[in-house]
N, C-alpha and C positions, 0 to 999 in steps of 0.2 A: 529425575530428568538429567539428560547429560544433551553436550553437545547437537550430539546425533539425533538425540529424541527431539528436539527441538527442531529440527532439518524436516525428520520424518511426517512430527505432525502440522508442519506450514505446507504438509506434500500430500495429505489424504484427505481423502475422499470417495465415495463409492457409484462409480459412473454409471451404475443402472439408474441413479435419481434425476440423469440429465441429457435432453437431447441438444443436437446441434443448434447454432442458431445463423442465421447467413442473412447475407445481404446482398442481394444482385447476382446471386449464385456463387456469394465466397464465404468461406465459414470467418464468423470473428468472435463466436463464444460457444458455450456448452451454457445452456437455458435451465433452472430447474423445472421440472416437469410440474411439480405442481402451483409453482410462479406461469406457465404456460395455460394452463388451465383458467387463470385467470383473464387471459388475454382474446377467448373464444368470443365475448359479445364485439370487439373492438376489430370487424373483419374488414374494417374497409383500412387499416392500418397495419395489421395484424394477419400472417395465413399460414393454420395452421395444419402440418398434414404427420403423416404416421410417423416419417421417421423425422422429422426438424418443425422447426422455428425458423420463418421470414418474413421479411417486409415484405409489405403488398408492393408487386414489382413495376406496377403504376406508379408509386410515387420513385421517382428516376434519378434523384439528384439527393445529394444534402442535406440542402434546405429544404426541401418539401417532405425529407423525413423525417428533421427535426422538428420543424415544426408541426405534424402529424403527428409525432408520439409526446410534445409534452405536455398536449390537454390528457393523454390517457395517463399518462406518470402520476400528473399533481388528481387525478381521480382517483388512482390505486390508494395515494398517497392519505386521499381524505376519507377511505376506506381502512385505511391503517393494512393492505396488503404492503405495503412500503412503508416501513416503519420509522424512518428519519427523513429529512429533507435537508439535504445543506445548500442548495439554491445556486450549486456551480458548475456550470456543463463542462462533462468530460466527452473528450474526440476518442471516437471509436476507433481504431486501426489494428491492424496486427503488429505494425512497426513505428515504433516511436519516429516523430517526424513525416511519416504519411500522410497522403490527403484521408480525412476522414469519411467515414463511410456513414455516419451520421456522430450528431452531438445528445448525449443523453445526461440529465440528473445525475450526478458524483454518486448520489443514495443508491440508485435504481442499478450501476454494472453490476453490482456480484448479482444482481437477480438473472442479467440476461448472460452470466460468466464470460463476460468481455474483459478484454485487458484493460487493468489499470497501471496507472503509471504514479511513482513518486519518489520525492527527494527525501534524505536522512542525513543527517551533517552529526558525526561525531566532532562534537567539542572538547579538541583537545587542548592542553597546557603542559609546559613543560617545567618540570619545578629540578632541585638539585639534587632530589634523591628520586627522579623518576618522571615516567609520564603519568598526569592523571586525567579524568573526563569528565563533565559535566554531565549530569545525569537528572532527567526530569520527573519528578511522581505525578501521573497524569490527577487532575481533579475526581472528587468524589462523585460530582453532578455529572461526569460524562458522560454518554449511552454507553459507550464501549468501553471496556477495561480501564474503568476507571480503579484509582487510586494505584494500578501499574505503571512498573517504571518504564520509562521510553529517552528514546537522545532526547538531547536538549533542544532539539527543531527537528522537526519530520511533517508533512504534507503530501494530500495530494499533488497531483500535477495537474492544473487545468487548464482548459483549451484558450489557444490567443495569447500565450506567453509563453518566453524561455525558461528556460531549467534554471538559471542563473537568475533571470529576475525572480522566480518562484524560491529560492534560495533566500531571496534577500528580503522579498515579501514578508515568508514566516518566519526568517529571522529577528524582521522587527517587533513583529505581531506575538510571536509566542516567548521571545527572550530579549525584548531590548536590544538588540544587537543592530551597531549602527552601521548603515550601507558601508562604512571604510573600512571596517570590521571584515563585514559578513564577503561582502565583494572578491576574498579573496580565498573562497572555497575552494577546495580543489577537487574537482570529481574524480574518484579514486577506482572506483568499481561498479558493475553491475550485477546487479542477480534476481532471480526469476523463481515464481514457483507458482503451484496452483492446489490446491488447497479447498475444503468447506468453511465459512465462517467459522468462526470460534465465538458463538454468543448464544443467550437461553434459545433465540429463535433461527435456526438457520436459513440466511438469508442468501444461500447459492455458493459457489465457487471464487473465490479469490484469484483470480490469475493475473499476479502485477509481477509487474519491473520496479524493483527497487534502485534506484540513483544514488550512488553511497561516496557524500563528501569528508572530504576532512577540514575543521577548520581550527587553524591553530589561533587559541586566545591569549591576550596575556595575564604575566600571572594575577593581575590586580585588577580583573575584569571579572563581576558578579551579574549571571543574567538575572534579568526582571521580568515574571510574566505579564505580558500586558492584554491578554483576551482572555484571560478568567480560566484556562484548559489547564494550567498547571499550579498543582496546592503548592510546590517548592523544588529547587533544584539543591542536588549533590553533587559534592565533589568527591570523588574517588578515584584511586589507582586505577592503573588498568588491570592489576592484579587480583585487586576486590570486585572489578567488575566483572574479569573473567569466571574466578570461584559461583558468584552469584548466579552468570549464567548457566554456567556447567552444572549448580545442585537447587538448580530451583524453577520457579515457575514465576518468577518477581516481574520481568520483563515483560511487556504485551507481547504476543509470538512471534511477531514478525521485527520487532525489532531486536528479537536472539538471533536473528540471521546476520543484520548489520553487525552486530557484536561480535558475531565468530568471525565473519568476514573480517573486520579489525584486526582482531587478535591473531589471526592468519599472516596478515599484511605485516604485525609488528611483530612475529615470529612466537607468540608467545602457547601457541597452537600448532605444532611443529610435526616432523615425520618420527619424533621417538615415541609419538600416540597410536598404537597398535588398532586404531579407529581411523587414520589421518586421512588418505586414499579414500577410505567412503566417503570422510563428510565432505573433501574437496569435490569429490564427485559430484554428489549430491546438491554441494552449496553451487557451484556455478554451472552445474547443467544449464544447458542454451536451450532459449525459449522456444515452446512449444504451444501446439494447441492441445 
């Protein structure tokens, strides 16, 4: 793997396996078709015709869409068509800060390939021979790429809070990091991609916006996980963690984006890489359906 490969595969997928999916006559995802197929009994919520996925255009508002699709979710769910539940409604929209076009189950977007949205905070320090990062080994129990490395806090974004309190949220939750701390993240970047899951069961299209903080710790400051998602944190150069990324697969995928983005920012990723121009291309291509 290198840089690129990394870029390439948070970026594919094969769009014969997905149709549109709209709401009120506006497109807000790519549905997989055979997650769609599932949705055929559920017609008075649900209408499905040859070339898309919509909501039934009787229900007119938000709230009577949300709550119309989440007895059919926690159904799929008890079905095991939906194979996790993490019990936090995410706001559907094409643009972050928009009125939402409904609120659906965090589990349930990559099924309807709606945009997800979240935050990433590199933990940085600064020591006398260098910057180095905090770096976390997600738990063995996780559904997802467990025992992969990830920042030291990354989250979804869920609906009815800011970016900034969602910052400081998983900052206390997954590394001790206290509000005086974490408060002073700085949001450094964005970046976009869409993508098929990366897991045994492919569970649809990934299409998020990544929020990519910086947060400078100090140097006598050891995170603590405090919700069980992480076996231990590392501390490493950015040097060692650039290497890692560039020749390995150690990182969950999407968190090799936040990475390069990094090492971009801190030059260490530069235009004497006969690659540099692609991956910039590639890394902050502007979002799309």
């Amino acid at each position: 793997m290198s840089f690129l490969d990394h870029i390439k595969q948070c970026n594919h997928y094969n769009p014969l396996n997905y149709m549109p999916f709209l709401v009120n006559g506006i497109q807000y995802g790519w549905a997989k078709k055979e997650f769609v197929g599932q949705l055929k009994t559920y017609d008075k919520v649900f209408a499905i015709e040859s070339d898309c996925l919509t909501i039934n255009p009787a229900l007119s508002t938000c709230e009577e869409r949300s709550a119309a699709i989440k007895p059919v979710l926690e159904q799929l769910h008890k079905e095991g068509v939906i194979d996790t539940w993490v019990n936090e409604l995410y706001a559907i929209t094409n643009h972050f800060g928009d009125e939402p076009a409904v609120l659906i189950e965090r589990a349930s977007v990559s099924y309807f390939g709606a945009r997800g949205y979240g935050v990433h905070i590199n933990g940085l320090v600064e020591k006398n021979d260098g910057v180095y990062i905090w770096i976390a080994k997600r738990a063995k129990d996780k559904p997802f790429w467990s025992g992969s490395l990830d920042q030291i806090v990354a989250g979804g974004q869920p609906a009815g809070i800011s970016l900034i309190e969602n910052v400081i949220k998983e900052s206390a939750e997954e590394a001790a990091i206290p509000e005086s701390i974490s408060a002073k993240a700085e949001l450094m970047s964005e970046i976009h991609y869409r993508g098929e899951t990366h897991s045994e069961k492919n569970r649809g299209l990934n299409v998020d916006t990544l929020f990519n903080y910086d947060l400078w710790l100090p140097d006598d400051f050891t995170p603590v996980n405090t919700d069980g998602e992480v076996d231990e944190f590392i501390l490493m150069s950015l040097e060692e963690m650039a290497d890692i990324t560039d020749t390995s697969n150690d990182f969950k995928a999407n968190c090799n984006l936040v990475n390069i983005d990094l090492l971009i920012r801190r030059g260490l990723i530069s235009e004497s890489r006969p690659d540099y121009n692609e991956i910039t291309q590639l890394l902050y291509a502007p979002a799309a359906l």
